[in-house]
N, C-alpha and C positions, 0 to 999 in steps of 0.2 A: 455578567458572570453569575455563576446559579450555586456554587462551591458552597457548602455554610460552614461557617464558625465550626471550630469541634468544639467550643464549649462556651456558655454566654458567663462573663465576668462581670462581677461587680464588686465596687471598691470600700470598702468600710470609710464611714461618715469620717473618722476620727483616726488617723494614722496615727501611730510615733513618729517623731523626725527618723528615727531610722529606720520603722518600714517606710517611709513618704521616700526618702535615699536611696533607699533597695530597689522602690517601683521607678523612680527615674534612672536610676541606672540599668534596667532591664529596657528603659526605653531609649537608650542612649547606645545601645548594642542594636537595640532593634533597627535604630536610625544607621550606623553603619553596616549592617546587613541589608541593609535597603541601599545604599549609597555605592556596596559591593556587587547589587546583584544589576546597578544603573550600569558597572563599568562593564561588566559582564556582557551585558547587553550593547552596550555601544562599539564593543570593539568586536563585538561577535566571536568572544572567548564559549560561552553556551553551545553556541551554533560548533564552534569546531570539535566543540567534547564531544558533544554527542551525535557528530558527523566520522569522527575518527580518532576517539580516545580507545583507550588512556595514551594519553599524549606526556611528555616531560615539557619542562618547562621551555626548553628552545625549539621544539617542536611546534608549541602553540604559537609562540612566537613568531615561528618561521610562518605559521598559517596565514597567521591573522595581519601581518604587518607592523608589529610591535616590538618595543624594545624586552628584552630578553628578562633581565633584572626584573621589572615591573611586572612579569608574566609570570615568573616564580612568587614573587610576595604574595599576590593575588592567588595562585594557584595555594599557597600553602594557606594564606586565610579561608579561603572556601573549603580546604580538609578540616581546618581547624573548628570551626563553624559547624563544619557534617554536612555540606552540600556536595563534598567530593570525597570521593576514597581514593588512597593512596596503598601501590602496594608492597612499599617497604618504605617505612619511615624513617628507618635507620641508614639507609640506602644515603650517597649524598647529595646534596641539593639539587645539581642539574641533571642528578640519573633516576630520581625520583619519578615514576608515573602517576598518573592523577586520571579517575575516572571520573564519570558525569552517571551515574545512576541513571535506571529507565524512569522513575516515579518524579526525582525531580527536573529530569529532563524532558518530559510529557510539560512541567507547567511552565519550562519556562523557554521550551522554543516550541512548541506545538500551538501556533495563536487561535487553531479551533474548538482545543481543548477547554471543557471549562474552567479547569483547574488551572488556566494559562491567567495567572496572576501577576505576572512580570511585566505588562505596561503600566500596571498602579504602580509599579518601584519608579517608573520611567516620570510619572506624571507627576508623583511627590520630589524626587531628584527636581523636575523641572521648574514646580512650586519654589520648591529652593532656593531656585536662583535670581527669586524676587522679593524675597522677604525684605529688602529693604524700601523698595517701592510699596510692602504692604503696609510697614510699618511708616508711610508719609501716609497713605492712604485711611488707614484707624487713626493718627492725628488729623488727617483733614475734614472728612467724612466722605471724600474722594473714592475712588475705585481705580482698579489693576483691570482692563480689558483681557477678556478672549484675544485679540487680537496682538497684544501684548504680552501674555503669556506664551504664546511661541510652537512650535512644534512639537516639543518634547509633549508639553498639556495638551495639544490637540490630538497627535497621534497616540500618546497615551490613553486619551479617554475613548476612542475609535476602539484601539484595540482591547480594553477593558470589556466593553459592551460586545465584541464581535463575534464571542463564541455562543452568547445568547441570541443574537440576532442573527445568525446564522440556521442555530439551531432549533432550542425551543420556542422562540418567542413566535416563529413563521410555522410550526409542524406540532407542534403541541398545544399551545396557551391560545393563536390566535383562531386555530380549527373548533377548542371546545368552546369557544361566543357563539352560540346560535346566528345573531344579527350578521357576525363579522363572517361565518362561515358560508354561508350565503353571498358573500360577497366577491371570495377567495375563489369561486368559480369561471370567474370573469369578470369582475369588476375593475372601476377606475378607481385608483385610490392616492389622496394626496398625505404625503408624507411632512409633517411640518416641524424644522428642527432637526434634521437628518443627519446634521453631522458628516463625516465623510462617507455617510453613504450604507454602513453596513443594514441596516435596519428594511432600506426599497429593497435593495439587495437580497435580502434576505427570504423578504416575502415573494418577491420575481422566481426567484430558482425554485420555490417550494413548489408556487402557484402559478402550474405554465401558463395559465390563462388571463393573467391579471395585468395591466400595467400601471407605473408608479409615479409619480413624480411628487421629486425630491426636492426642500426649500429649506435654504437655510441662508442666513443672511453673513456667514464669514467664507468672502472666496478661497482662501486657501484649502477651506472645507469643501467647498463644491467642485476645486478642483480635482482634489483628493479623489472623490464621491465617483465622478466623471471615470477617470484612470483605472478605481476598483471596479466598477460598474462593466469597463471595457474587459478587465482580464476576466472578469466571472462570466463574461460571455452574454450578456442581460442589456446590453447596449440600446439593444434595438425597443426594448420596453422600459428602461428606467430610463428617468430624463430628470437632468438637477439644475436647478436656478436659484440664481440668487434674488429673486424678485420678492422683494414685501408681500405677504399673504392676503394686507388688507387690500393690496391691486389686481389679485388672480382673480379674474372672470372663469365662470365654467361652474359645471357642478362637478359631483365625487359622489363614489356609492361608500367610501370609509374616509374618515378623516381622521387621521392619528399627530398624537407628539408622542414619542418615547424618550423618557426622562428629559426634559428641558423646558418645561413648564415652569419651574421653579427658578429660574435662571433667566425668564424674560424681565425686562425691567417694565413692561407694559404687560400684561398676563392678559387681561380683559379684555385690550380690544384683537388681541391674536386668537382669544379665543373664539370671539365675536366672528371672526373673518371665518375659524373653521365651521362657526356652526353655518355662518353663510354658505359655502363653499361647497358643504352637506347638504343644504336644500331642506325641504320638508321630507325626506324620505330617507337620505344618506343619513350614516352610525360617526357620530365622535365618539374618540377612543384616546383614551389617554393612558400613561404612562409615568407612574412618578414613584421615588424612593418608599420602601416601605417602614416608613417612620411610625412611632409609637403616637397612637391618635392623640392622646396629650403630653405634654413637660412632665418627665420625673425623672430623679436626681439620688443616685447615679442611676444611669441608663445601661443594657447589655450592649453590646459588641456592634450591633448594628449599627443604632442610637449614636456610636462612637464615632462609627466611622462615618455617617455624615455629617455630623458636627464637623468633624475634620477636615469635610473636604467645603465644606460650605465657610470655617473662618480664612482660609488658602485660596480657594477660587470663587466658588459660586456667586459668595453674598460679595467680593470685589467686584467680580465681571460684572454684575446688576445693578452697583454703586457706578460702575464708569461712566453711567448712564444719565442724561436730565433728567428727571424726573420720573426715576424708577421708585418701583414699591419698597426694593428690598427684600424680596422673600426670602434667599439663600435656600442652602438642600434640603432642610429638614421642612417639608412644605406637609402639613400635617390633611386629613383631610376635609378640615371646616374649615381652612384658608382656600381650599381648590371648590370648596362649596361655593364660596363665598364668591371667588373671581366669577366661578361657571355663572351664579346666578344674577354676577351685575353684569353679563354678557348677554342675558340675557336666556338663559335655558332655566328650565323650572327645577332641577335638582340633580344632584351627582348621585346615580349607584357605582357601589364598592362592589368587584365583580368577584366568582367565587375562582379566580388564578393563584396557584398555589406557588408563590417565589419568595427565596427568602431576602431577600433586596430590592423588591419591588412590588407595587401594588398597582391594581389594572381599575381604572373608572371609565364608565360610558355616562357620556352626560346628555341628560335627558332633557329634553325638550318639552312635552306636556307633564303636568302631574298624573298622578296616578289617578283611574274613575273607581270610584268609592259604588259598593255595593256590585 
């Protein structure tokens, strides 16, 4: 997702209890407007608004396969909220119509959109439903698996990332790398970390000339990856496996992770494996949150939001692990120095990719010759 903040917030050092009250009750609406826009989405109330609103309330109902009752409350919370227009309030309950706006109907059924924000409701809803396994997990020093987290966090986080990898990350960001540009001609490129896929994807359809293969170590992910791969019509050049990195024989003209670097419980020797994999001549490329290069407190919007998503997933899934590092989201860039350079490569350049949630590194292999 490429969307930015419309404004960067920060929180005064020193609240009263009653602004500290007011800002959790702003987050307490926020949380069910997240939780409203989960049902929204599960039951495919979005979809039929903006397939054949304004709809009444037994209308949607009748669409969608719901009980009637529930589709009104819901319909009247979402006018109440301002996600839906209503065109007589006064009107009564079941003769009430209820539209779906074009603006917020682009973010929240249009998943190529970037302002298609509605699988993070999907993901955090799904976080939700573990909090009590997190909370044995920060008592044990334990971890919550990816694989445990479920569908909702897996397809959530796919379709989060999929309007950018769709879009700009294959047609804009990866064309202006000189190295990488070069490569999108025809080259082999291995994808590490793929997720379900959107990201080979991505680059395949941009780049007729290239093929991809996809690795990622959770099959319900490569299965996923497979199925997407098939409908986007890219079959015959992506290829996904779930095979360990550090076993893939062969070389690569690109060697990418986008965003999941931070999330390996071994970082080093996965990276080890790509620079192998790259040879003396192929480009590692990586991909990871664009966090503030050092701690400070309070942090803007960003800052926020990976904290967030790193105390919920990231740093559990890398705790489920023996002997993980623990990085979690906010992976700054002298911890990815740090991995790159016990892997063996001489340094990390910061590349000049303009996103405001993510930051582009190629890691380098020799230092630089002086004079």
């Amino acid at each position: 997702m490429t969307t930015a903040f419309d404004e960067q917030r920060t929180v005064a050092p020193s609240p009263t209890a009653e602004d500290f009250a007011q800002r959790l009750l702003v987050g307490i609406l926020g949380a069910q407007f997240v939780q409203a826009a989960y049902l929204g989405d599960r039951l495919d109330y979005y979809r039929a608004l903006a397939e054949g609103g304004p709809l009444t309330s037994s209308e949607l109902a009748s669409r969608t396969g719901t009980a009637e009752r529930y589709a009104r409350e819901w319909l009247e919370h979402q006018a109440v909220v301002g996600v839906l227009t209503v065109d007589d309030a006064a009107a009564a309950p079941g003769e009430r119509r209820f539209e779906l706006p074009a603006g917020p109907a682009e973010a929240l059924t249009d998943p190529t959109s970037p302002a298609h924000v509605l699988p993070m409701a999907r993901m955090v809803c799904g976080l939700g439903k573990h909090l009590d396994s997190l909370v044995g997990a920060y008592r044990s020093g334990g971890g919550v698996s990816w694989a445990q987290l479920g569908e909702d966090v897996r397809e959530g986080q796919g379709g989060a990332n999929r309007p950018l990898f769709l879009g700009a990350l294959p047609r804009e960001y990866l064309p202006s790398i000189p190295e990488v540009a070069a490569v999108l001609s025809g080259g082999r490129i291995a994808d590490v970390g793929c997720g379900v896929g959107w990201s080979s994807i991505g680059i395949a359809l941009a780049h007729q000339s290239v093929t991809v293969d996809g690795y990622d170590v959770d099959a319900p992910s490569i299965d996923a990856a497979r199925a997407n791969a098939a409908e986007a019509g890219v079959g015959d050049r992506v290829h996904f496996s779930t095979a360990d990195v550090a076993a893939v024989t062969g070389r690569y003209d690109l060697v990418t992770a986008f965003e999941c670097v931070h999330d390996m419980p071994d970082p080093v020797s996965v990276l080890g494996a790509m620079r192998r994999l790259a040879g003396p001549d192929g480009v590692v490329l990586v991909m990871d949150e664009n966090v503030a290069e050092t701690f400070t407190a309070p942090g803007d919007d960003v800052e926020r939001l990976m904290y967030g998503w790193s105390i919920t997933c990231c740093l559990p899934d890398g705790l489920a692990h023996a002997g993980s590092v623990g990085t979690g989201t906010v992976m700054r860039p002298d911890i990815l120095r740090r991995y790159a350079i016990d892997a063996g490569f001489a340094d990390v350049e910061v590349l000049p990719v303009e996103d405001d949630f993510f930051r582009f590194y190629r890691l380098v292999r020799e230092p630089a010759r002086q004079g």
